[in-house]
C-alpha positions as CSV (number, residue, x, y, z in Angstrom):
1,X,117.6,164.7,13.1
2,X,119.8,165.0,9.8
3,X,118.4,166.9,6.5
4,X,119.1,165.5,3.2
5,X,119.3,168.5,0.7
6,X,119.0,167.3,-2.8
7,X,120.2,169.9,-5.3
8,X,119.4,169.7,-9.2
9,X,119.0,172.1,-12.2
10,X,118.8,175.2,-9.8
11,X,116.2,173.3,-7.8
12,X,116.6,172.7,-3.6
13,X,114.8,170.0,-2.7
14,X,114.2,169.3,1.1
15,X,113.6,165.8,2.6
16,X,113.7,164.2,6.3
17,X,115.6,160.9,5.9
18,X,113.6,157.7,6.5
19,X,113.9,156.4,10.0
20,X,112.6,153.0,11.2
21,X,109.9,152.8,13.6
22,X,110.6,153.6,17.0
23,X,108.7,150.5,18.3
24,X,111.2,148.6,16.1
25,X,114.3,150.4,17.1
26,X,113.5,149.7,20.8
27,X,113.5,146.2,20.2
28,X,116.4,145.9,18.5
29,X,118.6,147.5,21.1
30,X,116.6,145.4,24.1
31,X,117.9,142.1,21.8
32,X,121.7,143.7,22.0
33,X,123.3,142.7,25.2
34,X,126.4,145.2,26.7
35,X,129.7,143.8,26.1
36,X,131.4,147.0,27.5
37,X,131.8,145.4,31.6
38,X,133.0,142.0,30.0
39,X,135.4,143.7,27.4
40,X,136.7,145.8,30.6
41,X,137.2,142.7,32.5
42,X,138.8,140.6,30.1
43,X,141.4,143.5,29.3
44,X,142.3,143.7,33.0
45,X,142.7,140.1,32.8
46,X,144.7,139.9,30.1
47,X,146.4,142.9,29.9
48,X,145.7,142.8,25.9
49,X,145.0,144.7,23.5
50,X,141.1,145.3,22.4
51,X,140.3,144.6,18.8
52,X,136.7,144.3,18.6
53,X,133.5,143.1,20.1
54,X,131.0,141.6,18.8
55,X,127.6,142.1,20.5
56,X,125.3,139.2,20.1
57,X,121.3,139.0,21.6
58,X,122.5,136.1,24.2
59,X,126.6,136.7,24.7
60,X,129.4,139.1,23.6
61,X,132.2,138.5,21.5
62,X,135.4,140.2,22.1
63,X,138.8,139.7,20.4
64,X,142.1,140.7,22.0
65,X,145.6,140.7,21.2
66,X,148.1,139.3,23.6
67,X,151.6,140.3,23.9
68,X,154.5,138.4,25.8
69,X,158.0,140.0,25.9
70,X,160.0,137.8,23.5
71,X,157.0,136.1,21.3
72,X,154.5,136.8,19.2
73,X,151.5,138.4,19.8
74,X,148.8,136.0,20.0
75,X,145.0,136.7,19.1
76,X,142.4,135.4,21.9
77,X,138.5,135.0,21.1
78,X,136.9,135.3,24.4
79,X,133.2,134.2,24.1
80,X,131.3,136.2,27.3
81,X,127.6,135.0,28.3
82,X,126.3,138.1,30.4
83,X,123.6,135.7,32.2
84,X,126.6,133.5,33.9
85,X,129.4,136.0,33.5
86,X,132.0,133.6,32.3
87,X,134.2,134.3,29.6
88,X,135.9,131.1,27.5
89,X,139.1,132.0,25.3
90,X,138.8,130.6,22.2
């Protein structure tokens, strides 16, 4: 846990930073599915380049970049539902 020191006119001031509930907090991150398998996958795949993902409560987004020797390298959207394990380029 961080300390937030607060400074003024000679005066120290000590406060805890606010945190959210932790009934709240495990919710959230049981709504957050792991894109880190998929993103794995689709880099073997593709050999790209991993941009970002996008985590998403029902599928991941993950962007890669896509080099071929004498072209441009192209961007690929690959939209990954973890329940059927298919990933679409987009």
């Amino acid at each position: 846990m961080s300390l937030l020191i607060l400074i003024t006119s000679g005066t120290i001031a000590l406060a805890a930073p606010a945190s959210p509930p932790p009934v709240l907090l495990a919710e959230a991150q049981a709504q957050v599915v792991d894109c880190s398998d998929a993103a794995d996958e689709i880099l073997m795949k593709t050999e790209g380049r991993l941009l970002s993902i996008r985590p998403h409560p029902d599928r991941c987004t993950v962007v890669v970049l896509i080099t071929r020797e004498g072209e441009r390298p192209q961007k690929k959207i690959f939209r990954v539902s973890p329940v059927t394990d298919r990933s679409e380029p987009h």
